[in-house]
LUMZAZA-726073 format. One record per residue (C-alpha): residue number from 0; x, y, z. Coordinates in steps of 0.001 Angstrom, whole numbers. Last residue first. Layout:
BEGIN
<node seq="NUM" X="X" Y="Y" Z="Z"/>
...
This chain:
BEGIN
<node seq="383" X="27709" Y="-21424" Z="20395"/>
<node seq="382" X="25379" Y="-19212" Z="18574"/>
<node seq="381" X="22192" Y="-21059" Z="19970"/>
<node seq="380" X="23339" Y="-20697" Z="23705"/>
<node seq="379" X="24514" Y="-17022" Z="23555"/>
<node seq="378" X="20820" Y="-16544" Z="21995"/>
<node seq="377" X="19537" Y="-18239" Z="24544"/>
<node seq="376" X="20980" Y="-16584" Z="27500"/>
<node seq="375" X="20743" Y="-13358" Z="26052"/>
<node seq="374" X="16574" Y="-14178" Z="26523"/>
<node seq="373" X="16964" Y="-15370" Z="29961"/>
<node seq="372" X="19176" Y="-12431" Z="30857"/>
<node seq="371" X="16845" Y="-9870" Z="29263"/>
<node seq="370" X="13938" Y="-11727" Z="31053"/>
<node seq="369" X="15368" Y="-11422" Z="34416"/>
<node seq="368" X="15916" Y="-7515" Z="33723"/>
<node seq="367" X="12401" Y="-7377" Z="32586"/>
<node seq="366" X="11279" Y="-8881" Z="35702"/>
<node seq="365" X="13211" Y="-6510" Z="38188"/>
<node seq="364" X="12427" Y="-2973" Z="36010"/>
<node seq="363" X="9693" Y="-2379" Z="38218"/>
<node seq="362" X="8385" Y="-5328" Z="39856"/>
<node seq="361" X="6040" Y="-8526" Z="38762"/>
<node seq="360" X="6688" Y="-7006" Z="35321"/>
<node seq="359" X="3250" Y="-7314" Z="32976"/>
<node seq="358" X="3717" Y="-9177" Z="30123"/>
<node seq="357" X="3514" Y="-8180" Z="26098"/>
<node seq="356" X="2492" Y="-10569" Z="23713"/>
<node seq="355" X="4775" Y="-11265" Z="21329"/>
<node seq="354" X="2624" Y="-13283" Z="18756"/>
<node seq="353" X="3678" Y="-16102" Z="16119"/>
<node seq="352" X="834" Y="-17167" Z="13669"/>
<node seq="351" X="2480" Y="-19654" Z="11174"/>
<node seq="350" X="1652" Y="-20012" Z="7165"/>
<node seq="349" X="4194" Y="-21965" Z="6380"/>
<node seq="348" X="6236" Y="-24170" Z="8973"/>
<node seq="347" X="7966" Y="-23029" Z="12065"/>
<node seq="346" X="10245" Y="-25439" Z="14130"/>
<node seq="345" X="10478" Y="-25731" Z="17565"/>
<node seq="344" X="13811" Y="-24537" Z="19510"/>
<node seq="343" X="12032" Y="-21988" Z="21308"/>
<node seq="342" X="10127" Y="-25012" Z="23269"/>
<node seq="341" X="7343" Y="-23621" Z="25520"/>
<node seq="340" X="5414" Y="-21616" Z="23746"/>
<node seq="339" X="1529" Y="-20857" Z="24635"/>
<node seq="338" X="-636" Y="-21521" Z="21870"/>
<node seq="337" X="-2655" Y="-19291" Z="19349"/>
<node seq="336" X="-1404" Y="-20265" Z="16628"/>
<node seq="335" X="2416" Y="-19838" Z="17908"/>
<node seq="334" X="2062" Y="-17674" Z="21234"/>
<node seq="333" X="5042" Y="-16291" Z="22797"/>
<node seq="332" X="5366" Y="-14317" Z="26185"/>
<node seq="331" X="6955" Y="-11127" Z="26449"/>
<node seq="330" X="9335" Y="-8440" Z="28740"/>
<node seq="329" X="10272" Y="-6477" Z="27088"/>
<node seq="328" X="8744" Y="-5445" Z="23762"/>
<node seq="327" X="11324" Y="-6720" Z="21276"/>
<node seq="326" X="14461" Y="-5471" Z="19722"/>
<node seq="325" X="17039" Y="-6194" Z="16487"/>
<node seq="324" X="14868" Y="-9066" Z="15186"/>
<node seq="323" X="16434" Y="-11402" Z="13158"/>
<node seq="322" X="17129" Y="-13759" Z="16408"/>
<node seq="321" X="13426" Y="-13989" Z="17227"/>
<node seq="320" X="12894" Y="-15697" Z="13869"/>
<node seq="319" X="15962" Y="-17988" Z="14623"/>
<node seq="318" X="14508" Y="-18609" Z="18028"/>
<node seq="317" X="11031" Y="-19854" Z="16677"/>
<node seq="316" X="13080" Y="-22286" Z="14565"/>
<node seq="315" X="13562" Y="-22396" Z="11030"/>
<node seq="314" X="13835" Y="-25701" Z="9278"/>
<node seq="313" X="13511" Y="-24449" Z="5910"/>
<node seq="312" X="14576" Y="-20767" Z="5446"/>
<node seq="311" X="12894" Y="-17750" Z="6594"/>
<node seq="310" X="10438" Y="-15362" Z="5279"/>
<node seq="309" X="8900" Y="-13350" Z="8205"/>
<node seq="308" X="4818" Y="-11678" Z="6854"/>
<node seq="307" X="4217" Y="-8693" Z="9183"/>
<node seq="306" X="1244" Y="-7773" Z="11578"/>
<node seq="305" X="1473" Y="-4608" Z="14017"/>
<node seq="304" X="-284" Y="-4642" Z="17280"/>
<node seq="303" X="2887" Y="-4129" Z="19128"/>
<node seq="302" X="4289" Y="-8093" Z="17283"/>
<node seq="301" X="2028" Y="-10367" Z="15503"/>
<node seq="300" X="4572" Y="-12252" Z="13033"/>
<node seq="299" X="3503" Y="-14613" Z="9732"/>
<node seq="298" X="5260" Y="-17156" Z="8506"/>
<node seq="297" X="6381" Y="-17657" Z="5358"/>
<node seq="296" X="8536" Y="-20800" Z="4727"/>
<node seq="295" X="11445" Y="-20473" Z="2334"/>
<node seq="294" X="10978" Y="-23012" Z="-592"/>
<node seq="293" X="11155" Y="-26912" Z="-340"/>
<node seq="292" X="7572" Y="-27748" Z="49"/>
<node seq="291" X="7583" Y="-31430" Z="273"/>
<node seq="290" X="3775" Y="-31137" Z="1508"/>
<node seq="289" X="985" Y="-28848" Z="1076"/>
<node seq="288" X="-2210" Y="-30853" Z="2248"/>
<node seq="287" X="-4081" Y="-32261" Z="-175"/>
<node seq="286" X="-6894" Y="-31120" Z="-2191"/>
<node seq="285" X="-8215" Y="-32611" Z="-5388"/>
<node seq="284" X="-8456" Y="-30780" Z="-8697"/>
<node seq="283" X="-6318" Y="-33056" Z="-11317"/>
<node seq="282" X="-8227" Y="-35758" Z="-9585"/>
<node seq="281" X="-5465" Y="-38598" Z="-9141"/>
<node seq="280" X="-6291" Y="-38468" Z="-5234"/>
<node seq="279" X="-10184" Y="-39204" Z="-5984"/>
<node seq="278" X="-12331" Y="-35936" Z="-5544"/>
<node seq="277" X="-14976" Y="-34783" Z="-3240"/>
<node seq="276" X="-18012" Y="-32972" Z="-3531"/>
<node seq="275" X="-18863" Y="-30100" Z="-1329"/>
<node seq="274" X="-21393" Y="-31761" Z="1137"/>
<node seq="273" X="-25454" Y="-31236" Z="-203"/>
<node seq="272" X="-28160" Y="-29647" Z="-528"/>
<node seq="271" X="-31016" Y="-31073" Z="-2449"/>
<node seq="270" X="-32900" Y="-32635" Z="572"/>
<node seq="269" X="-32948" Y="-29150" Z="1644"/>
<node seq="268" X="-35340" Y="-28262" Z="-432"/>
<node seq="267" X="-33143" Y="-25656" Z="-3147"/>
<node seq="266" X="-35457" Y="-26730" Z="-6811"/>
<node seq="265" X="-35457" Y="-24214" Z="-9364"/>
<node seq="264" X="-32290" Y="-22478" Z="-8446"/>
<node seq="263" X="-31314" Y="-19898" Z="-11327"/>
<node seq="262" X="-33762" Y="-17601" Z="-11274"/>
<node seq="261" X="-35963" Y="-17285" Z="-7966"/>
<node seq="260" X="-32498" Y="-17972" Z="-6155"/>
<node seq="259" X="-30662" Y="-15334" Z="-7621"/>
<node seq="258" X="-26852" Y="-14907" Z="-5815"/>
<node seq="257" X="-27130" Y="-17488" Z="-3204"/>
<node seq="256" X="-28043" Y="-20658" Z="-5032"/>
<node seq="255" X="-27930" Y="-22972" Z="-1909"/>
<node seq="254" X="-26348" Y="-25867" Z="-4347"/>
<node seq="253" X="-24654" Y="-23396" Z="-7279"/>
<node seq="252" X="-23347" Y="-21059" Z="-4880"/>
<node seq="251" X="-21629" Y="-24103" Z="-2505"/>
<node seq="250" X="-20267" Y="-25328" Z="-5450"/>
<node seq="249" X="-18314" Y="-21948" Z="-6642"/>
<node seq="248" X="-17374" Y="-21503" Z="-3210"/>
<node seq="247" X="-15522" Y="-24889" Z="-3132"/>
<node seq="246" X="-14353" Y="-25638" Z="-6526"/>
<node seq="245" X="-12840" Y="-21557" Z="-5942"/>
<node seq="244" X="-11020" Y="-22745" Z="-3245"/>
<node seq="243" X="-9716" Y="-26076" Z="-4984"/>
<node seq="242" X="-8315" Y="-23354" Z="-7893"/>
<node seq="241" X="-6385" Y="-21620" Z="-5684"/>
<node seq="240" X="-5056" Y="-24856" Z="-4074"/>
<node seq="239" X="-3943" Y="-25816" Z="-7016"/>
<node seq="238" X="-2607" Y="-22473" Z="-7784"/>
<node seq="237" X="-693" Y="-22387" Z="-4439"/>
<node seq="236" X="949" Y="-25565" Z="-4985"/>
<node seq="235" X="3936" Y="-24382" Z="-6709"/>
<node seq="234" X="4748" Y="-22140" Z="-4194"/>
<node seq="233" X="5144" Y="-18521" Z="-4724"/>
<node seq="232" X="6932" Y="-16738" Z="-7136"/>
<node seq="231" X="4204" Y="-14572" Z="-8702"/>
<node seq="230" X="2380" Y="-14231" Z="-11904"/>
<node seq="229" X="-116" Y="-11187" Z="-12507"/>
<node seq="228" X="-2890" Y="-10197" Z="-10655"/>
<node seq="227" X="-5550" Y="-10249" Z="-13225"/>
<node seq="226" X="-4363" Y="-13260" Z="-15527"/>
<node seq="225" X="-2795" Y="-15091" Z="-12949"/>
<node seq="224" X="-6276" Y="-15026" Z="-10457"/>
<node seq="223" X="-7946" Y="-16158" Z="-13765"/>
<node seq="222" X="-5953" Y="-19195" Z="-14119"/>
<node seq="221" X="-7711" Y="-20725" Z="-11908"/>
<node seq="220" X="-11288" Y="-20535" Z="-13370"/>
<node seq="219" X="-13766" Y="-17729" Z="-12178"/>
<node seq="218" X="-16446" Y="-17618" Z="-9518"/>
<node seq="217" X="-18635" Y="-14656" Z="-11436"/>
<node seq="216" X="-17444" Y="-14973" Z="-14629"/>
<node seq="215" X="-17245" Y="-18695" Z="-14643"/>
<node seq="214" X="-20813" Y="-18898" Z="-12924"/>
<node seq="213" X="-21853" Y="-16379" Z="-15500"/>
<node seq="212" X="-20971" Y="-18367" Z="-18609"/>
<node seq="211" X="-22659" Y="-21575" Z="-17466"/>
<node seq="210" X="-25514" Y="-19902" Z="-17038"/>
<node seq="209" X="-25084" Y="-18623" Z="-20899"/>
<node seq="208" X="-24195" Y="-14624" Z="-21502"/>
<node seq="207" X="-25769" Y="-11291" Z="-22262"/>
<node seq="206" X="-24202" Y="-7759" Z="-20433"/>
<node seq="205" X="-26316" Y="-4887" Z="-21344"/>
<node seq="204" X="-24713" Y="-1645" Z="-20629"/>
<node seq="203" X="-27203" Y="1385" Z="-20435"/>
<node seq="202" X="-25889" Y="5066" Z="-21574"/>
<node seq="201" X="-28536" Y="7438" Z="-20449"/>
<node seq="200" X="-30812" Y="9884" Z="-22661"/>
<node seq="199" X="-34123" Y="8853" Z="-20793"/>
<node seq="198" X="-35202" Y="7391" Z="-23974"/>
<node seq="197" X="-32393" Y="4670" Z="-23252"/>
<node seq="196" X="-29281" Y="4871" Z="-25352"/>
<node seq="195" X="-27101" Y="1258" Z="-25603"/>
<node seq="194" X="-24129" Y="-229" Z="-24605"/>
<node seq="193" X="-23186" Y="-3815" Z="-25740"/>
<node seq="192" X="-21449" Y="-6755" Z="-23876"/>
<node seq="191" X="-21704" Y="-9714" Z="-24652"/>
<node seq="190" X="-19991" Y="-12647" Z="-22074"/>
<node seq="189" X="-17393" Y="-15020" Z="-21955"/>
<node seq="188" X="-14641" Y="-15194" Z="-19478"/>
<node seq="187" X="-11317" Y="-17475" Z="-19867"/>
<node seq="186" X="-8539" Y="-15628" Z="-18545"/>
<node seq="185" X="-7437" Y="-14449" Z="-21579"/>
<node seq="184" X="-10225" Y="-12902" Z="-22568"/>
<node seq="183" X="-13092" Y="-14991" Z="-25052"/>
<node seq="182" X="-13130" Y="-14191" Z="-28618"/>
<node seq="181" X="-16257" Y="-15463" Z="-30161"/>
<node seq="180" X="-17943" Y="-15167" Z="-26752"/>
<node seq="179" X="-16331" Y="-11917" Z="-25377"/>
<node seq="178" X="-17767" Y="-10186" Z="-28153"/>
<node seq="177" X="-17665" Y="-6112" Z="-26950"/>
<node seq="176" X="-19840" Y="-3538" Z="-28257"/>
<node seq="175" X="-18764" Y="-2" Z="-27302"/>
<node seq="174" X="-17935" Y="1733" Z="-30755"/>
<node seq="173" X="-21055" Y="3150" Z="-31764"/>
<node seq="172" X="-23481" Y="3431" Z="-28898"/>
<node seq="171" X="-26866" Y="1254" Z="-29791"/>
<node seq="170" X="-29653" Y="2144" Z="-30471"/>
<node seq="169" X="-32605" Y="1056" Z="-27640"/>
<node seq="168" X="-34965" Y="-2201" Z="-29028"/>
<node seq="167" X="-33628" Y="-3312" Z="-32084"/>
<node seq="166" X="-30281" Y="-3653" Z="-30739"/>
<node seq="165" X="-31822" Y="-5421" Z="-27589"/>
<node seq="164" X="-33289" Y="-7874" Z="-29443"/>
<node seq="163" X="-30115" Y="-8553" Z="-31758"/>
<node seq="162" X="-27884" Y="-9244" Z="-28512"/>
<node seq="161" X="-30790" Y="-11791" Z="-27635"/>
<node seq="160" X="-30508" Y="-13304" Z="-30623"/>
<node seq="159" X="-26799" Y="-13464" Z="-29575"/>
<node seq="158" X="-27382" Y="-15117" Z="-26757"/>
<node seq="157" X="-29474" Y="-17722" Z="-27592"/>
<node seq="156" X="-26946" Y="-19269" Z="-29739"/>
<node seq="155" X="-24862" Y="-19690" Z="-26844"/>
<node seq="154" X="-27177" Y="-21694" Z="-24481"/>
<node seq="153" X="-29670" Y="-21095" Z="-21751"/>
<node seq="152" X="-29833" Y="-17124" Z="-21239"/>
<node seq="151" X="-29284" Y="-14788" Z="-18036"/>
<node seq="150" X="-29480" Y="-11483" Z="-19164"/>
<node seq="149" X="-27364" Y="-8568" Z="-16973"/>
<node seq="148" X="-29070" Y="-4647" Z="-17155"/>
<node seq="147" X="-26280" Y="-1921" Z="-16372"/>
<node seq="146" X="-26425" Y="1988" Z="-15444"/>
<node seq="145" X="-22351" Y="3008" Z="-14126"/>
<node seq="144" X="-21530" Y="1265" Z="-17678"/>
<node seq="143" X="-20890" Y="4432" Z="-20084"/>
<node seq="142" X="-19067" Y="6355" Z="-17161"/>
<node seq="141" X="-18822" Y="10103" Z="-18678"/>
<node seq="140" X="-21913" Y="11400" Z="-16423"/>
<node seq="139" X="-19502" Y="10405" Z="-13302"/>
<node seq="138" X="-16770" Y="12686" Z="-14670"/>
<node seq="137" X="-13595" Y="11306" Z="-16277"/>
<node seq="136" X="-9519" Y="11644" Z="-15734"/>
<node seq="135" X="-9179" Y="8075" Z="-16730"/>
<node seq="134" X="-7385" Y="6297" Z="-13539"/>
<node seq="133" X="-9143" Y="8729" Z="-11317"/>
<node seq="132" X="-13042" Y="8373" Z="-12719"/>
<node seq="131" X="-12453" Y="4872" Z="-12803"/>
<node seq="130" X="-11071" Y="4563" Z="-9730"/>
<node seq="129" X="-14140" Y="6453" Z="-8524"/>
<node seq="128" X="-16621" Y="4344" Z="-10099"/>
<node seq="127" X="-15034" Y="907" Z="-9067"/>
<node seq="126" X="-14910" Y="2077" Z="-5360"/>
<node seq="125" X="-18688" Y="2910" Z="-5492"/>
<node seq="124" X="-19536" Y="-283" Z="-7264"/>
<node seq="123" X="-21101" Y="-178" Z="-10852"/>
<node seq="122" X="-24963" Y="-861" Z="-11126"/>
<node seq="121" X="-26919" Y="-3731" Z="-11411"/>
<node seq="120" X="-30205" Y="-4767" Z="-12671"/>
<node seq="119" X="-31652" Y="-8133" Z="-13717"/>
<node seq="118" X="-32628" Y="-10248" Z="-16323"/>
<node seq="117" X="-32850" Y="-14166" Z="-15192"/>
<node seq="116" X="-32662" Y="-17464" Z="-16019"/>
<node seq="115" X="-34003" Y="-17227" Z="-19799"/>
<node seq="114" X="-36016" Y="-18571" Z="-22523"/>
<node seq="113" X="-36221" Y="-17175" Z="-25851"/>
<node seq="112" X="-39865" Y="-17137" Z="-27624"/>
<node seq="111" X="-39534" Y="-13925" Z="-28899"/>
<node seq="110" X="-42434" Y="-12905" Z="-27064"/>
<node seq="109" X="-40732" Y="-13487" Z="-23863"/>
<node seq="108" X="-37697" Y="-12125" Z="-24924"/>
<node seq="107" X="-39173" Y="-8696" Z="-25717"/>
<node seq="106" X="-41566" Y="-9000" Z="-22249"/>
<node seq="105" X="-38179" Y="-9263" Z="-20412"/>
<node seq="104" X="-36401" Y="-6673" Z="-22477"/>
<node seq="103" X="-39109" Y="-4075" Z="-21357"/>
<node seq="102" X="-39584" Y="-5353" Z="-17797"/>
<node seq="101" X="-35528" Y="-4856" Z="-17019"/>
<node seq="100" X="-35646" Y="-1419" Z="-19359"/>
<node seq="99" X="-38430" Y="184" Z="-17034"/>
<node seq="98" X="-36779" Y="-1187" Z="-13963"/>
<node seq="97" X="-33490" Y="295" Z="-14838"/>
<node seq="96" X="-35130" Y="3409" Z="-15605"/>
<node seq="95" X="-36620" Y="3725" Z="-12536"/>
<node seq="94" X="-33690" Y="3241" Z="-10481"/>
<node seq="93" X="-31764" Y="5909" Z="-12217"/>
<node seq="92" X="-28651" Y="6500" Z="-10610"/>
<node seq="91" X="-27481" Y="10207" Z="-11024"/>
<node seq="90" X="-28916" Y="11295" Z="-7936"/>
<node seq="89" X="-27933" Y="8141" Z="-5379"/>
<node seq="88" X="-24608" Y="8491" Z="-7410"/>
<node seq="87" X="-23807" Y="12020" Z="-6216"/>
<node seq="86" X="-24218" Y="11167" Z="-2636"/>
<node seq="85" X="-22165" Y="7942" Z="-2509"/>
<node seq="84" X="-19697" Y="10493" Z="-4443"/>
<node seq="83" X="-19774" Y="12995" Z="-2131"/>
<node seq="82" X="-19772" Y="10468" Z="1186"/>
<node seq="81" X="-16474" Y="8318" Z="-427"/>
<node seq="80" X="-14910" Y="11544" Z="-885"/>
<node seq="79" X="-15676" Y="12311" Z="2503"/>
<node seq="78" X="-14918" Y="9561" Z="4059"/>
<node seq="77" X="-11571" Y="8001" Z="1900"/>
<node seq="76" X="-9802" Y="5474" Z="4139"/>
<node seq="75" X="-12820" Y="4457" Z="5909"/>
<node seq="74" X="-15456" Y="4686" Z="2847"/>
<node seq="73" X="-12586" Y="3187" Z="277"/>
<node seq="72" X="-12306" Y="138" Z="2902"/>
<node seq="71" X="-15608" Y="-299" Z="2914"/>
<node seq="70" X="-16048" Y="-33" Z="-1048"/>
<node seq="69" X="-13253" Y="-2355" Z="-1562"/>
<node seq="68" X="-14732" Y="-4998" Z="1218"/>
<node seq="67" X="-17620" Y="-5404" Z="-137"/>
<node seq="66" X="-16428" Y="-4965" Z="-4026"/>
<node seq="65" X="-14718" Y="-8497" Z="-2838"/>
<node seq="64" X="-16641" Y="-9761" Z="-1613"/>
<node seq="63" X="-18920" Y="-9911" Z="-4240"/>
<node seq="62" X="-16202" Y="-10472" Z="-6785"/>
<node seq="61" X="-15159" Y="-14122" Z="-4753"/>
<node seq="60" X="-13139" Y="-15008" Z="-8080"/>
<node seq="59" X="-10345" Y="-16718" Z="-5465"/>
<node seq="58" X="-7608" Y="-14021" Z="-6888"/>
<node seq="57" X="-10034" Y="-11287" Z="-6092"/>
<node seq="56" X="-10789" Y="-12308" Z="-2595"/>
<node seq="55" X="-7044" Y="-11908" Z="-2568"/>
<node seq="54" X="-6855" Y="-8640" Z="-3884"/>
<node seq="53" X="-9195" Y="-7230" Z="-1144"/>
<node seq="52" X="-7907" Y="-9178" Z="1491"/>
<node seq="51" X="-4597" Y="-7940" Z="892"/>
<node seq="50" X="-3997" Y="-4166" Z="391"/>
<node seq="49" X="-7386" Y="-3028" Z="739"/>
<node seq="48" X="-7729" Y="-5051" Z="4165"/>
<node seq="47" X="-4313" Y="-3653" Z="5325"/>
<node seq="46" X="-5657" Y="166" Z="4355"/>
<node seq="45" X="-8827" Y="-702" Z="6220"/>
<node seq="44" X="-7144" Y="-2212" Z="9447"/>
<node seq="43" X="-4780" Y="1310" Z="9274"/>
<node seq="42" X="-7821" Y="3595" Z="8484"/>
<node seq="41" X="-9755" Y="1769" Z="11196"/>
<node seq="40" X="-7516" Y="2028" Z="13688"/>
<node seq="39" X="-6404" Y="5631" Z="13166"/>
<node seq="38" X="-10324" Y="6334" Z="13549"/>
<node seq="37" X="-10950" Y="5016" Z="16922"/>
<node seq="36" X="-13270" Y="1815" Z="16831"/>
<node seq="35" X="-16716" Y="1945" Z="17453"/>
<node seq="34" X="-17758" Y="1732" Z="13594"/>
<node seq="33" X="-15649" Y="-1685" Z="13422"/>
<node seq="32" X="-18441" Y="-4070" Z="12637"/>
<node seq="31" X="-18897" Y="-4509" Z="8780"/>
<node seq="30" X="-15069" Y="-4741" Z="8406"/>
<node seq="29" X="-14561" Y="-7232" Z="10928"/>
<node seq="28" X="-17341" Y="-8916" Z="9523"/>
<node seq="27" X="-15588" Y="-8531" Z="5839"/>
<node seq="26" X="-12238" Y="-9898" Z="7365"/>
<node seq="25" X="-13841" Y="-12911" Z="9099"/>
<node seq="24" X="-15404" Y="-13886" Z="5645"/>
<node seq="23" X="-12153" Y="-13546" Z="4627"/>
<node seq="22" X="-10486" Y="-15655" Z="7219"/>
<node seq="21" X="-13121" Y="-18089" Z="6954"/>
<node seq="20" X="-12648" Y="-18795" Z="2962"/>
<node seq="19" X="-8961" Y="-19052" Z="3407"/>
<node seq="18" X="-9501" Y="-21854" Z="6222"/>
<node seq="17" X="-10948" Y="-23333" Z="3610"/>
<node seq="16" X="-7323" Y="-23822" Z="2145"/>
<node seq="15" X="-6545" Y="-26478" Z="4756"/>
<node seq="14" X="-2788" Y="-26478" Z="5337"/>
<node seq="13" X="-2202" Y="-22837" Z="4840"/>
<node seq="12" X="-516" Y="-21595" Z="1567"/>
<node seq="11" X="-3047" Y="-19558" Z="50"/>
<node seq="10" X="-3719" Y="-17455" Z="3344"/>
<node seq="9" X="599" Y="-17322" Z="3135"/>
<node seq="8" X="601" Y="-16169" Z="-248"/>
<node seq="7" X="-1543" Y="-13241" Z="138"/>
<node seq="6" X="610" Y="-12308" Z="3059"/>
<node seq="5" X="3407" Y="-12737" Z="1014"/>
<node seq="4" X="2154" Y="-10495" Z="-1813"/>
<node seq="3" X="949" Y="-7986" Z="751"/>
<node seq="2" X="4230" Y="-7447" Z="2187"/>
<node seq="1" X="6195" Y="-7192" Z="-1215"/>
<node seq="0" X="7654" Y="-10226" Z="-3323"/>
């Protein structure tokens, strides 16, 4: 398991998995914020953000996020590529047609009789389009879904008439119609997706699915953060708690209706908003606190500005962690979560904060020298 992996498994692994939610939404603020910062900073914060929060905003189905927080981290780590191809897609995309298409498949439905939540525009994310473009050696014309129109329909049968709608209305693209209905992916999304020529001479993907269909898509289903990642060895109950996440965020979106509120939220008074529901204990998606975790315990170590993920065995002390370490900034005081240390001998469980924070000698060289006895001390005293 590399850095990031543990990391990632750590955030999963904390006692109350909300606190996952926060430190991503902490993450993209951070990320939002940091203009001010000097540059090395923010390519090293961006490249750990990439690395981890990215990913793991992934493996909760959070997509929105987590194309925030790609295409911030691509336009720190990546400037002027990131500023050529921000500039190239403000000329290639074409608003106009999207808007055209948008009113022309909703007056098509409309007369067709076949209701729906919503048709709307989107467009590919900056960091999608260039790894695109890398991964398949293409040019931004050569990106069949850069233009895109979503439909919103009520049930299944609905959507493919409205798959034969838009075939009648733009021809289609030979070859680049996808049933994701009839044979759904692995990970459980369902969708239509088709590709079709506009009169302006531009490829236009059409993705068609049910309400229900887009929630899943867009919040996912636990075993979708498997499918896309991969399996890991981690704790057994991270993909419960994986899965309790996304209960949370996907509940929260369907109650204040964040993504399309004149579509899919016909009534949001605030009488209608409510807690995030709650489960009985034999609830196969309830949420309780990790416990008889018999695996190493992760915990994670704030030392010279530099974060890094410590896997030790059960019943680990903060002194065993300090052992492993060949140096430290002399002299230091210890934080665990944020509090002052006073026992070295207390034991670290999953998902830990330790920082050496770095003190300032009462004298030159006199404090440090007291400290290096203190700390020899210790470790003379735990050996023993």
């Amino acid at each position: 398991m590399d850095e990031a992996d543990r990391l990632r498994t750590v955030f999963l692994a904390t006692e109350d998995a909300r606190a996952v939610l926060i430190k991503l939404a902490d993450r993209l603020h951070n990320m939002r914020t940091f203009n001010s910062l000097p540059r090395i900073k923010q390519q090293c914060f961006a490249k750990e953000t990439l690395e981890i929060f990215a990913p793991l905003a992934n493996q909760l189905g959070i997509l929105n996020w987590k194309e925030q927080l790609q295409n911030l981290c691509f336009k720190y780590l990546h400037t002027d590529t990131f500023d050529e191809l921000s500039s190239n897609l403000l000329e290639f995309y074409n608003r106009d047609m999207i808007t055209a298409a948008t009113r022309r498949l909703e007056q098509a439905l409309e007369v067709r009789g076949l209701s729906y939540y919503a048709v709307y525009g989107r467009h590919k994310s900056i960091y999608s389009i260039h790894s695109k473009m890398a991964r398949k050696k293409l040019a931004m014309d050569e990106i069949y879904d850069i233009h895109g129109v979503r439909v919103i329909v009520e049930n299944r049968s609905d959507c493919f008439a409205a798959l034969e709608l838009v075939h009648h209305l733009w021809p289609r693209i030979p070859g680049k119609f996808k049933d994701y209905i009839s044979s759904p992916k692995s990970n459980g999304y369902q969708s239509l997706h088709t590709v079709v020529l506009t009169k302006e001479m531009l490829p236009l993907e059409i993705q068609i699915r049910t309400r229900g269909m887009h929630l899943q898509a867009e919040f996912g289903i636990a075993a979708h953060w498997r499918y896309k990642e991969g399996v890991r060895s981690c704790s057994s109950s991270v993909p419960e708690m994986v899965e309790w996440v996304r209960r949370v965020v996907t509940y929260q979106c369907e109650t204040l209706h964040i993504d399309h509120p004149s579509s899919l939220a016909p009534d949001t008074s605030p009488s209608n908003i409510h807690t995030i529901r709650s489960h009985s204990d034999v609830c196969p998606f309830s949420y309780s606190k990790q416990c008889g975790h018999s695996g190493p315990v992760l915990v994670i170590l704030l030392e010279n500005e530099k974060m890094s993920v410590q896997e030790l065995p059960q019943n680990s002390t903060i002194l065993d962690l300090l052992k492993r370490s060949s140096k430290h900034p002399m002299p230091f005081r210890l934080r665990l979560n944020c509090q002052a240390v006073h026992n070295w001998n207390q034991e670290l469980k999953m998902g830990d904060v330790l920082e050496l924070v770095p003190s300032t000698p009462c004298k030159p060289g006199g404090y440090t020298r007291e400290f290096q006895q203190m700390f020899d001390h210790r470790l003379a005293i735990s050996q023993s």
